[in-house]
N, C-alpha and C positions, 0 to 999 in steps of 0.2 A: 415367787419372790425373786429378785433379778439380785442374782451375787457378784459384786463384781472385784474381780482382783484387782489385790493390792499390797503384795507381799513386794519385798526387794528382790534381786537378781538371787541375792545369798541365799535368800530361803528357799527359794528352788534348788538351789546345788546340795543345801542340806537335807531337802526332800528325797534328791536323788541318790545321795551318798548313804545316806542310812542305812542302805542293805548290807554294804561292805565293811560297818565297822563291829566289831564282837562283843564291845564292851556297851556295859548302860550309860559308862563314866560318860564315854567317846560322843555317845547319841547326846546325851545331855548339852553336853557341853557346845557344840554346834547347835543345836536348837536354842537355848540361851545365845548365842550369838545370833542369828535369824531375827531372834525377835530384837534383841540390840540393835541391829541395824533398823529394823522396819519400826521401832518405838522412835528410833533419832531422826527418822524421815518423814513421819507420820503428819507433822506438826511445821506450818513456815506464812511465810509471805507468798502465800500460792494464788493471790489475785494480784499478781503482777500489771495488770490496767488499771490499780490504784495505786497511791502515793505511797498509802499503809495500809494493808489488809489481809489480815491473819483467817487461815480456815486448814483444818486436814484433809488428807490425800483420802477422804468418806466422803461418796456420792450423798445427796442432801442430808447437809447436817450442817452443825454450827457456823457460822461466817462472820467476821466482826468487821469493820473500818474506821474510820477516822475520813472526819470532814474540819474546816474550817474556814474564817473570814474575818477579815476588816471591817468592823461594825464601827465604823465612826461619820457615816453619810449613810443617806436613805439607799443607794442603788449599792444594796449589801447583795445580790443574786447576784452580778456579776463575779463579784468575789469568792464567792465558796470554789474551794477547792475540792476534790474528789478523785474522781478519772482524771490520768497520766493529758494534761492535753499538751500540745505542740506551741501553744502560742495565748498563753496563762502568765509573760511576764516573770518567768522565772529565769533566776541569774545562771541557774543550774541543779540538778540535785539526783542522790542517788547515795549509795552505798560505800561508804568510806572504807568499813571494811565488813566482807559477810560470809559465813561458811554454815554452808548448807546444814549441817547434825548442830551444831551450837549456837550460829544467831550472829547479829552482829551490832553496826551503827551503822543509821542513812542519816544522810543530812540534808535538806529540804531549803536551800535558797528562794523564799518567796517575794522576791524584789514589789512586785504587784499591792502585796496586802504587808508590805516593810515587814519581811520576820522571817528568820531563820528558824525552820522549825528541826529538831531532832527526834530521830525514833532510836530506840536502843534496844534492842529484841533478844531478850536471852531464852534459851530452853533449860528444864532442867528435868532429867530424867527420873526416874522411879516408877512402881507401881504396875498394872497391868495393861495399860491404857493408854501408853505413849506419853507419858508424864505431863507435865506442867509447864508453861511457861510465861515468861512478863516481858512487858515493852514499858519502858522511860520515856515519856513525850516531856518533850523542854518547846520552850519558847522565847525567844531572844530577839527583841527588837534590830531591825538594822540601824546601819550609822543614821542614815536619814529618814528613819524613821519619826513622827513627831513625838513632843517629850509626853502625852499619855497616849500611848499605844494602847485603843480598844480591839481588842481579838474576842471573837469564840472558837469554842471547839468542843465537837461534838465527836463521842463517839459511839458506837453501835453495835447490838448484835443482832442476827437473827436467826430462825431455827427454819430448815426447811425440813419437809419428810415427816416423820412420825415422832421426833424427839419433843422434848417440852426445855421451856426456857421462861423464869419468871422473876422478879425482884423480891425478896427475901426481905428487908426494912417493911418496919410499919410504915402504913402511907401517911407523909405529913406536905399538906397542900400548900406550905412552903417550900418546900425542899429539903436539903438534907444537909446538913453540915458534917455530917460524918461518914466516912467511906460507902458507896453503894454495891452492894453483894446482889450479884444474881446468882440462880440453884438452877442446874438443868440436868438432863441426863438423853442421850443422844445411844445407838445403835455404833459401837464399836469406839465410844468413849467411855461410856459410862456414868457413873455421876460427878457432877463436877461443880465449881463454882466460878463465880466472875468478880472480883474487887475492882474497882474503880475509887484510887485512893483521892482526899483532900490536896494532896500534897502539901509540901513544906509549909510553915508558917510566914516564910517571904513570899508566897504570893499576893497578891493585890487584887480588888476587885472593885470594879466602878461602884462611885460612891452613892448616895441618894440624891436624886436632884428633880424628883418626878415622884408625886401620889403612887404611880402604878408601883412601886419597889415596894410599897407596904406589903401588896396582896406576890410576890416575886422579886424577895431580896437575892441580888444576881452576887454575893458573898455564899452563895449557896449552890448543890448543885441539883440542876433540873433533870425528871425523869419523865418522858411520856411513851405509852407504850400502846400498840395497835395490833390491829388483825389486818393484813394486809393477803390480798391471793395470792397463790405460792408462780405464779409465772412471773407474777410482779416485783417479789422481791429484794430483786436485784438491781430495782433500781429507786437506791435508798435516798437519790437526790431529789427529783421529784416528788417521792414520797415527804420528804420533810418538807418541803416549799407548799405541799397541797396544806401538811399540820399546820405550815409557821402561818400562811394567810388568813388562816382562820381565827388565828390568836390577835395577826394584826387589825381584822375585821370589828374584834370583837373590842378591841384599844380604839380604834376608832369608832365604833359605836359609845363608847362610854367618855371618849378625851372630848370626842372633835376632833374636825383636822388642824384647827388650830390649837392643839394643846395633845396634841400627839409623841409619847415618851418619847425620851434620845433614841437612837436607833440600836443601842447595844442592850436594850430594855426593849424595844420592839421586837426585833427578829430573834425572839428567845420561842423555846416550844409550852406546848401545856404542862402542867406539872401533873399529870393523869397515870398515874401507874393502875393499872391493870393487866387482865389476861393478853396475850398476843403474842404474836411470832418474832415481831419488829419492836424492838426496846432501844431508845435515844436517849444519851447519858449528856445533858449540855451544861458548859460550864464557860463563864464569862468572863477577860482578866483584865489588868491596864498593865501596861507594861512585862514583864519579862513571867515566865511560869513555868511549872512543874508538877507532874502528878505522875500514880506508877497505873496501868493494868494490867491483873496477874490473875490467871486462869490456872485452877488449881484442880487435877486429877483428885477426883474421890478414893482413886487405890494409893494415889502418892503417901507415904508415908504423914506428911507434915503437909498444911497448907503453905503456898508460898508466900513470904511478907517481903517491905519492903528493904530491909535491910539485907535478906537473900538475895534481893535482887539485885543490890548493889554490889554484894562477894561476885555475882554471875557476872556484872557486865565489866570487873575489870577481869575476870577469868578469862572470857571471852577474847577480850583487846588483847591480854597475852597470848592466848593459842591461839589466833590467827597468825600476829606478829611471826611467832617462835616456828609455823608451818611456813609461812607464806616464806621466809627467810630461807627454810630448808627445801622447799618446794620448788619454789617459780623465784628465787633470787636471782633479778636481772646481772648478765652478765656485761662484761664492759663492751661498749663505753658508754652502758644503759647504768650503771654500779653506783652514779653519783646519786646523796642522797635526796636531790630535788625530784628523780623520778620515782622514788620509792613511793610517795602517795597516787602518782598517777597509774604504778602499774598494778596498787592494792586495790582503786578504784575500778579499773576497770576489772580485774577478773570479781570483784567484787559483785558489781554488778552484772556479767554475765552469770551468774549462779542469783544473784539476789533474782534474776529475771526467770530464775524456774516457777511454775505455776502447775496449780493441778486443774484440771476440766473437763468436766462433765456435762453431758448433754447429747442432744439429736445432733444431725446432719446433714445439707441437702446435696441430694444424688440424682443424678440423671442415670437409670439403667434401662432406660428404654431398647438402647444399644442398636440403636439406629443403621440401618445400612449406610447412610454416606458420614458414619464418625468414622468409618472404616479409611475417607479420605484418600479413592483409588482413581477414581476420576479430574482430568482436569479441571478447573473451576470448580475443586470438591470445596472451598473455603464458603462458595456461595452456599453450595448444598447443605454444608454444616451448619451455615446461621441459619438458614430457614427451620435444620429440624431441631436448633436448640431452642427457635420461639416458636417450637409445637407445644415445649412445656413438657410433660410427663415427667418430670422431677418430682421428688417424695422425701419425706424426711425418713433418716434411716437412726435406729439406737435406740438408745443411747448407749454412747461410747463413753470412756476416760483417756485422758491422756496426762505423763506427765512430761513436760517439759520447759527448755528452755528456749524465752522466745527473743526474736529479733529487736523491739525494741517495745516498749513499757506505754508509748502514747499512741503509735501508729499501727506498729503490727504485734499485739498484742493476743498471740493464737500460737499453734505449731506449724513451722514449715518443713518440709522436708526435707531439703534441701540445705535449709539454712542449719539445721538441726547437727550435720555431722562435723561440720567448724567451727559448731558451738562448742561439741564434745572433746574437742584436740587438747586444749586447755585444762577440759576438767580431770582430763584424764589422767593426766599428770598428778592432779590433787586427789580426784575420789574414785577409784575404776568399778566400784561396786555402786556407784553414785551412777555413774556412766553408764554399766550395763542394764542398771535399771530402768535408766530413760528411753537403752535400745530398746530394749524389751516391751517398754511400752507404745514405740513404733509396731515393732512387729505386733503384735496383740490386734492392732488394726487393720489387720489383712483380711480383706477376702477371700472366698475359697481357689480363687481364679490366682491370687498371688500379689493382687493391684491394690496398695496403699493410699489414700486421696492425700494431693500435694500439699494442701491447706485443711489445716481443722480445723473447722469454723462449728464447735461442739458447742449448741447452745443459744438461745436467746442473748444471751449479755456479750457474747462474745463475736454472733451476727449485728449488734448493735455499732459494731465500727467497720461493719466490711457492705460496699453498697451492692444491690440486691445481685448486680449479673455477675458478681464474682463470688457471690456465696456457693452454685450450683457445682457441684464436680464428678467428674466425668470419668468412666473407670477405664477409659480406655487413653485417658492421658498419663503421661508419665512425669519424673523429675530427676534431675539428676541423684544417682544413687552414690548419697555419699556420707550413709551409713556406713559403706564398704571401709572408706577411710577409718573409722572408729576400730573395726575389727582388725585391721591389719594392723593398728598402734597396739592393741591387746595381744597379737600374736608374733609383734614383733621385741614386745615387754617379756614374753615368758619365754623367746626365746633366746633371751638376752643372756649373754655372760655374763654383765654386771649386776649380783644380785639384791633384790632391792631389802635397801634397811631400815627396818622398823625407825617411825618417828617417836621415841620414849615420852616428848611434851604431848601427845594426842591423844588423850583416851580411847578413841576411834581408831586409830589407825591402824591395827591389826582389822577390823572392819572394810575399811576402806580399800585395800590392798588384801584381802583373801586370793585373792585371783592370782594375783603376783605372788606372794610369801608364800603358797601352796599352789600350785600350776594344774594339781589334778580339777581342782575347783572349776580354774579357766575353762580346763579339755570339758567337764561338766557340762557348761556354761554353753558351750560351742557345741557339743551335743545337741543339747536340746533343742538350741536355738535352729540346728542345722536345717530339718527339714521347712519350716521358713521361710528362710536363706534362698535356697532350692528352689521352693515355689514361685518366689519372688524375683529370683534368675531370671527364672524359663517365662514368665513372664514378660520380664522385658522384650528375652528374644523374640515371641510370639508377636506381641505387638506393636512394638516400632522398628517390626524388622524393615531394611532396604530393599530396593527389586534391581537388582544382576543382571539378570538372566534375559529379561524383555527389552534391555538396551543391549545386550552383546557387548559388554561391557567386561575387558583386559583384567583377573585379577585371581590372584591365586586362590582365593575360595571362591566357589558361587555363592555363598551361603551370609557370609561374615560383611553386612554392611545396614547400615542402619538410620532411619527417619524419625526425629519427632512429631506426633501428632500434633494437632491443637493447633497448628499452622493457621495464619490469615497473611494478608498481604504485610502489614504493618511487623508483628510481631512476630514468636513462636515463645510465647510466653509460661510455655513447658518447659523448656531449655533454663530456665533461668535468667535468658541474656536477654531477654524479653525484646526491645529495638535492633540489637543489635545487626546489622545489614544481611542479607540474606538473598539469594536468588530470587529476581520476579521477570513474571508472576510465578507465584507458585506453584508445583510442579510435584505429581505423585511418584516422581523416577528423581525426586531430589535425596542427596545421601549429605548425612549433617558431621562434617570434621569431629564436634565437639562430644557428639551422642557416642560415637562410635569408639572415643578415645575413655570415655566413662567406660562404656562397655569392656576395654581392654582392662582398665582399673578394676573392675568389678569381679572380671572373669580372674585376674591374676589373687585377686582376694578371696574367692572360690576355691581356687585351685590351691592355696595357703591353707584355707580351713581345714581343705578335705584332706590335706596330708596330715595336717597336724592331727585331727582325729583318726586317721589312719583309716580313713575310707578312698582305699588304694583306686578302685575304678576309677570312682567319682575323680579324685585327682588325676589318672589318665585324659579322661575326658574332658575337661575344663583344659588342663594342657593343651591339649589338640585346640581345642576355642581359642586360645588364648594367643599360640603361633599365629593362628588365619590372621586372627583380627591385626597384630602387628605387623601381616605381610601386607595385607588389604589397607591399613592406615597409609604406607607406601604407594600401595597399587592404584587407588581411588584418589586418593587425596591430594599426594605431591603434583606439584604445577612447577615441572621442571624451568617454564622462561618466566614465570613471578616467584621461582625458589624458595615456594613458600607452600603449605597445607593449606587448602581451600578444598568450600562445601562445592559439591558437583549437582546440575540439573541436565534439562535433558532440552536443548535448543530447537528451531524452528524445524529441523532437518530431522527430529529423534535421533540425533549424536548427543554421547554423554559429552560433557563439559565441565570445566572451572569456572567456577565464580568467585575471585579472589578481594577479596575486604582484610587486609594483615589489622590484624589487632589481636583479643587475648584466640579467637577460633583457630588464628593460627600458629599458635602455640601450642594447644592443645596438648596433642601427644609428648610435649614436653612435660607439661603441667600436673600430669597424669602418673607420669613414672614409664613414662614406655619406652623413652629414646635412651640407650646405652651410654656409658662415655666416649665409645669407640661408635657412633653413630653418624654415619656421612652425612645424616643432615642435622646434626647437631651445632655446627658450626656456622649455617645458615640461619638458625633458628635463636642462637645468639646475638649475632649480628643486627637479627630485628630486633630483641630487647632492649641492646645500649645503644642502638641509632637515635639522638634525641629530635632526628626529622623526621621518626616512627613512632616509636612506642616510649622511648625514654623521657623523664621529667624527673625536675630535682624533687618532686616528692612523691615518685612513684611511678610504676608501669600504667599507662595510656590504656584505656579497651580498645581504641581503635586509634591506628593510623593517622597522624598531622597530613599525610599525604592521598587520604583516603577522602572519594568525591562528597562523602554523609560526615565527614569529620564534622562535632558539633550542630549535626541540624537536626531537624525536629523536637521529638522530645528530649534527646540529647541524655540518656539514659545511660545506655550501655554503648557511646558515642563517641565517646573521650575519657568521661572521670573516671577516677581513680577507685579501684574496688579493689578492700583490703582482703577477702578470699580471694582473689585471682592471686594475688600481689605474694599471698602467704606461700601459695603452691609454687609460685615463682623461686622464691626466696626458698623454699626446703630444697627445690631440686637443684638450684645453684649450687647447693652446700653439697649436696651429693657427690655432684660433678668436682667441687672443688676438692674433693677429699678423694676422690677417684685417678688413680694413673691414667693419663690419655691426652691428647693435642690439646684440650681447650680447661686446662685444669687450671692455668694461670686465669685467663682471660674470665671462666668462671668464679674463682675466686675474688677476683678486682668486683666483678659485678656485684655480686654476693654482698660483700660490704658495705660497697657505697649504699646498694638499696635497701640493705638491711638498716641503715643508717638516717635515709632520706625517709621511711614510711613512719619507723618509729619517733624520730624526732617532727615530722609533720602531723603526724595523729598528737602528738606531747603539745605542742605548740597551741594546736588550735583547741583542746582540752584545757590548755589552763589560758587563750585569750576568752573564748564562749562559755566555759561549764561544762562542754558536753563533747562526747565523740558523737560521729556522725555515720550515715549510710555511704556515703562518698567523697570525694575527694577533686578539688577541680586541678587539673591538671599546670595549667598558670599560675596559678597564685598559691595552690595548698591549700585554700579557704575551704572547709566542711561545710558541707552543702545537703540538698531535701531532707531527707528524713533525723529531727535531732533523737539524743538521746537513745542512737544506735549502737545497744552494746551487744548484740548479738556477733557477729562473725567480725568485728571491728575490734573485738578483745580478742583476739590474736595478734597485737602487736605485744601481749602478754609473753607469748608462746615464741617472738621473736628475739624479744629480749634476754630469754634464756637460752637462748643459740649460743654456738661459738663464735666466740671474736679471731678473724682469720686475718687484722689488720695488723698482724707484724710485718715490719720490711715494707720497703717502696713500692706503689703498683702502679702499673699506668693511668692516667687521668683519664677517664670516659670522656 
């Protein structure tokens, strides 16, 4: 039988502390908290690629959703709602306000099918099983909506695995007029129930105007339930279009086409309750509605009704308010209260976009001699033995995380993963540690993480086939590192952190910080890891020194990403961004090598703080080369700027200068001092606005660079608010630091602090949505919408300090 963990960060630290405490009291009392945390986490909106859909952090087992549509014309398929899509006519939507342990409010602009729809998601704790919890669906016609707004809405549960799930009402082949209860019981739930209430007595339901309402009065709610194969699932859309055709088939063999019911009576399912995995709850309205679902632990003390549910959900709306105010309260001249909703939404949604998944993998470990990539014209070599095939699915794995955005990149990235975590971190660090943790859990014994987890059938359903395969010899920027270093730069903080009294949680949430040995726990464990996952790097995207004769205080300290072709190096992150061509196995990458220094300096932080004195020597020593070598390699003393080196016609190394974010790098990073000679250089390209500056925001590349905006135009020009973020923190650094450029940094600091959050604000409330980018002209948000992953970090800017007292100079 395959176990797979699923405890919090805490319940480890209390696994490992229990030897050290003498009392029973002391053991108790930590193990009740453990499970505190992991009952509050257990339970959420962990199918983040739908609109609404609830399941626990349990490998197959329960999973429910919510579907809906505009039933007032025959071409009702285009309409249902489901999966996050990009281009579904919606004005906007997402999480008003949401917190991970208690739940929140989304709000669902569906301009397409006129209707605002709301979900109100409360949990409420007790019992043994991760408790209970209910969701409020509302429906509110828009303004222009017409005056009978036909809607359905269905919702769903289903059981995968070994659990059972069944409807509990006697069957009546009308329907039900009074609430529908399902019973199930599930491997690490237990037994449980499912209400699906009437709602209010102001709802409305289309009237009779059709024969067919005799045998299916839509005043009622309909139940049909099937056996569906468990690969299939999960995809509950299809599945109901396969039921609903069948029922229209059958309307149509008995009406004719010419006396074929309205369409809000047509596209209804069977009313067939029986045994099955897949149970469809549909209910039919005119105009505006309301019903609760509440999922009720069989150990909870008391089933949950609907009147609890309404204590929860204005509990809820206050302890986010009463956190979020003590937490992440914007500071000026973010203070006013027009931005208060925008900056609840968006940390809102980077948490509401945490997701659990489970599932296989596809892996290439053939480990081919040219992924090795040491020969020139190796990019050719690579495609030919990536379409040898020999990829296999490997797992199943879990992952929990938070992902980039809700309709497009709806998976874990790695990358993207530790700018998600900046933000939370601030709110939940036991929230945090656990999502690290569930990166590292995914390592190999080699130390190599896969950049994209693509866990699953449903979750390869949005990624097209040649980017599902991953490669263990590619890498990603490691910037998990970032995560640990705000953990170690929390506990070693003078200012000590104080409990939130409105949180029931937050002693939970903050173990790590209110008690430091926990963190050192935490860091322990984690360490060796850590370690592996290093020395990893250096193994394989190490540079070659030595074969070019190449000037530089270490031979050792220089570094390549793999995965190279001519277009991209879409390991890197910067995926277009310009790059020596052709390609060249004696090329060393500004950006790899500047991660590397970040990493090893976060290393070298670990191992002191757990007082693994070597290991701290030696990351030291790494840690010096690499910021001689960043010098050595990389400065382009007549383009006074850091550029990536290759190896020219002649085998002399070389500059190949593209200024944009690669050469800032080692600024971005934390490596350049205040008293750094080239610091002052490296400014100068930020606020040059014939470089890299724009009123809303730092440029990736160059206005005077020969690829400025062409091709894909990706990583070319727009505006990317993780570049922009690590901009803005080491500004501040510098600005708060004694040294020649503490003014000039400080001016900067401001303005940009000022231009990104007020242009993310702007285009948030002209479109609904934040975005993957930013165009450098206009401000306008651009490709991917509904990107709240590293784009809620104008969250994390907001609570900056404001350094705009006194006159500065105009950029």
């Amino acid at each position: 039988m395959l176990v797979i963990w699923r405890s919090s960060a805490l319940a480890f630290v209390v696994i490992s502390l229990l030897p050290y405490f003498v009392t029973a009291q002391d053991q108790a009392v930590l193990a009740e908290a453990a499970k505190t945390s992991n009952d509050s986490l257990l339970w959420g909106p962990y199918r983040p690629n739908l609109y609404f859909g609830v399941k626990p952090r349990i490998p197959l087992s329960l999973s429910t959703g919510l579907l809906w549509a505009k039933v007032d014309d025959y071409h009702v398929q285009e309409n249902f709602r489901h999966t996050c899509e990009q281009n579904e006519g919606m004005a906007g939507y997402g999480w008003d306000e949401y917190d991970v342990r208690h739940g929140g409010r989304q709000t669902i602009h569906d301009a397409g099918n006129k209707l605002d729809l709301t979900t109100e998601f409360v949990k409420f704790p007790g019992g043994q099983n991760g408790g209970s919890w209910g969701v409020r669906v509302k429906g509110t016609p828009r303004e222009d909506a017409p005056s009978r707004l036909m809607s359905t809405i269905i919702f769903y549960a289903s059981m995968e695995g070994l659990g059972t799930l069944a409807v509990e009402n006697e069957p009546n082949q009308l329907g039900y007029e009074e609430t529908v209860t399902f019973k199930g019981q599930a491997n690490g739930l237990g037994d449980f129930t499912i209400d699906v209430t009437a709602g209010p007595d102001t709802n409305q339901h289309p009237p009779r105007t059709h024969d067919a309402y005799g045998s299916k009065p839509l005043d009622r709610t309909l139940v049909a339930s099937f056996q569906a194969p468990e690969e299939a699932i999960w995809q509950t859309k299809p599945l109901l279009f396969s039921h609903m055709k069948n029922q229209i088939d059958e309307y149509i063999k008995q009406y004719g086409n010419e006396n074929t019911p309205p369409p809000w009576q047509t596209f209804t399912i069977g009313n067939e309750v029986r045994e099955g995995n897949v149970h469809l709850v549909q209910k039919v309205f005119e105009g505006a509605f309301e019903f609760d679902i509440m999922y009720s632990s069989g150990s909870s003390p008391e089933p949950l009704t609907s009147e609890e549910l309404s204590k929860g959900i204005s509990r809820t709306t206050e302890s986010f308010t009463a956190r979020f105010n003590k937490i992440l309260k914007p500071k000026s001249p973010f203070d006013k209260p027009k931005y208060q909703p925008f900056a609840k939404s968006m940390f809102s949604n980077l948490v509401g976009g945490i997701g659990y998944f489970f599932g296989d993998a596809v892996v290439d470990r053939t480990y081919a001699v040219e992924y090795e990539e040491e020969n020139e014209g190796f990019w050719q070599e690579t495609a030919e033995a990536r379409n040898r095939g020999g990829f296999k699915l490997e797992g199943p794995s879990e992952l929990y995380t938070s992902i980039p955005s809700r309709p497009f990149f709806p998976r874990g990235f790695l990358w993207d993963e530790g700018f998600h975590l900046l933000p939370v971190a601030e709110w939940d660090m036991d929230l945090t540690l656990e999502i690290v943790r569930s990166w590292f859990k995914l390592m190999d014994d080699d130390g190599w993480i896969g950049r994209e987890q693509i866990l699953g059938p449903e979750a390869r359903s949005k990624v097209p086939v040649e980017f599902q395969i991953q490669y263990p010899h590619y890498a990603n920027p490691p910037t998990l590192f970032l995560v640990l270093e705000t953990l170690i730069d929390k506990i070693n903080s003078e200012i000590p952190q104080s409990p939130d009294t409105s949180d029931t949680y937050d002693s939970i949430r903050n173990a790590h910080l209110q008690q430091p040995e926990q963190a050192l726990t935490y860091l322990k464990e984690v360490y060796p890891l850590l370690k592996r996952h290093y020395f990893w790097y250096r193994k394989t995207q190490w540079g070659d020194i030595k074969s070019y004769d190449r000037d530089a205080f270490s031979t050792k300290e220089a570094y390549r990403w793999r995965g190279r072709s001519p277009e991209h190096i879409l390991t890197s992150g910067l995926d277009d961004y310009p790059r020596p061509q052709p390609p060249h196995p004696g090329e060393l990458h500004t950006d790899l090598i500047s991660w590397m220094g970040m990493m090893t300096r976060s290393m070298r932080r670990i191992a002191e703080t757990i007082k693994e004195t070597d290991d701290a020597t030696e990351f030291s020593g790494y840690e010096k080369a690499i910021i001689r070598n960043i010098d050595d390699l990389h400065w382009d003393n007549k383009a006074n700027t850091y550029c990536d080196a290759t190896i020219d016609d002649y085998e002399e190394s070389i500059h190949v200068c593209h200024k944009g974010y690669i050469s800032i790098f080692p600024f971005m990073t934390g490596l350049l001092p205040s008293d750094s000679p080239r610091l002052g250089a490296v400014l100068d390209l930020i606020s040059d606005p014939e470089e890299l500056w724009s009123d809303y925001g730092i440029r990736s590349l160059s206005k005077k660079d020969e690829f400025y905006e062409t091709g894909e135009n990706y990583w070319r020009s727009p505006i990317w608010m993780n570049m922009n973020y690590m901009i803005v923190k080491n500004l501040l650094i510098i600005a708060k630091s004694t040294g020649p450029h503490q003014k000039q940094a400080r001016d900067m600091y401001t303005k940009l602090r000022s231009n990104l959050v007020n242009n993310v604000y702007n285009e948030w409330e002209r479109t609904g949505f934040a975005w993957e980018q930013y165009n450098p002209a206009t401000g306008a948000g651009q490709r991917t919408q509904h990107f709240t992953g590293w784009t809620s970090l104008v969250v994390k800017m907001m609570t900056m300090e404001d350094l705009s007292g006194g006159k500065h100079d105009e950029l």
